[in-house]
N, C-alpha and C positions, 0 to 999 in steps of 0.2 A: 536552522531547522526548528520547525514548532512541535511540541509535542501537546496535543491536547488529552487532557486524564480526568478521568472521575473514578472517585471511591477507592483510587490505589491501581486502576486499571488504565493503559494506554487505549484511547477509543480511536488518534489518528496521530500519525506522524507525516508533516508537513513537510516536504524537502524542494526549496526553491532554488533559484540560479546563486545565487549568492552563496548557499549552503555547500558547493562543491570545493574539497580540498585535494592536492595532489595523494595520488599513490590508492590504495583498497580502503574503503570507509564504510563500515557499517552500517546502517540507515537504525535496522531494529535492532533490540538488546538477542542476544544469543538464545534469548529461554524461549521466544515468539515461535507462534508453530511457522509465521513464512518467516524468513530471510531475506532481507534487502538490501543492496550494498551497492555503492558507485565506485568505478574506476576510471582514474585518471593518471596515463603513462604519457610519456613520450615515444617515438621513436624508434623503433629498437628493443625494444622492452618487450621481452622473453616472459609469457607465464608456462609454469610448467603444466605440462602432458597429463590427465589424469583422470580416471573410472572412478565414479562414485559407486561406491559398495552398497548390496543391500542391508537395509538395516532397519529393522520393525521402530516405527516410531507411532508413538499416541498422539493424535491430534483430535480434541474434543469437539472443534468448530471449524468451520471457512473464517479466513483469514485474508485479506483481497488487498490487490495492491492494485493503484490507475495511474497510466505516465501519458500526458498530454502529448502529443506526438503534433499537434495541428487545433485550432479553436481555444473554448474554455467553455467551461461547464462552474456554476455553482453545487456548491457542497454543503449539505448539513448533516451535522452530526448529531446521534442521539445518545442517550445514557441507555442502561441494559434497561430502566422503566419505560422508555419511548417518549420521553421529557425533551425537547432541544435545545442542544448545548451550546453549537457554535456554529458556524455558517463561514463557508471562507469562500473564496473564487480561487479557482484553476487554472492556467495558461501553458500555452507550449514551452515545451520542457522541461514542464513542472510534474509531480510524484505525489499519491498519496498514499499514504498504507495507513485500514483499518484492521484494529484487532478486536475491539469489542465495541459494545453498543450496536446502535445499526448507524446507517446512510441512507441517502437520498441525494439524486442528482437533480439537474436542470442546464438541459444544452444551451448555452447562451449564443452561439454563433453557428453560423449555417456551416456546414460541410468538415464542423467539430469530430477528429478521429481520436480516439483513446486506445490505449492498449492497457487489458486488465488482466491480472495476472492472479491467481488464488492456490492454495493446495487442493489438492482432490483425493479421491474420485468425486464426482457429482454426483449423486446419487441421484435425486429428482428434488423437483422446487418444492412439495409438501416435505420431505427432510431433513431439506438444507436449508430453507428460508421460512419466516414469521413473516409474511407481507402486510405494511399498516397504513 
């Protein structure tokens, strides 16, 4: 797992095929407003039955998660000034979760699907988004 950080802030956590261990694994630390976690059972492997309670929580920003589902995409990251920090490539089965800075993509193959996942509500793109 890569974690890319500036200034004390995680801006992307990188979770490739190699990165998968058995049983419930966290991806982000607990205090991130998403949550991302991989599971890996066998068989048989009972999780228990369960209602998630309401419960007022603060989330200051969108927080976005992308899982390669099919193609690849290039990724760049920026710091919270709009400087470029890092650049990586994406492939099927591969995760990225951003929590600060921004992003930018670039589809690198034809018929590239992604599945992106963020906290909401949306409110509208003037905001929730800085476009640059």
């Amino acid at each position: 797992m890569q974690k890319i950080e500036h200034d004390g802030k995680i801006i992307s956590i990188i979770y490739r095929d190699e990165d998968w261990v058995e049983g419930l694994n966290f991806i982000t630390p607990d205090e991130m407003f998403v949550q991302v976690g991989s599971w890996w059972y066998d068989k048989g492997k009972v999780l228990a039955k369960h209602v998630h309670k309401d419960f007022d929580r603060v989330a200051r920003r969108t927080q976005e998660c992308v899982y390669m589902r099919k193609g690849s995409m290039r990724v760049t990251v920026y710091t919270e000034e709009l400087a470029v920090l890092d650049t990586f490539d994406l492939h099927a089965g591969e995760l990225a979760v951003f929590a600060y800075g921004g992003h930018g993509y670039e589809i690198l193959e034809d018929g590239t699907q992604v599945i992106e996942s963020k906290n909401g509500p949306f409110i509208d793109v003037n905001t929730d988004k800085t476009k640059f």
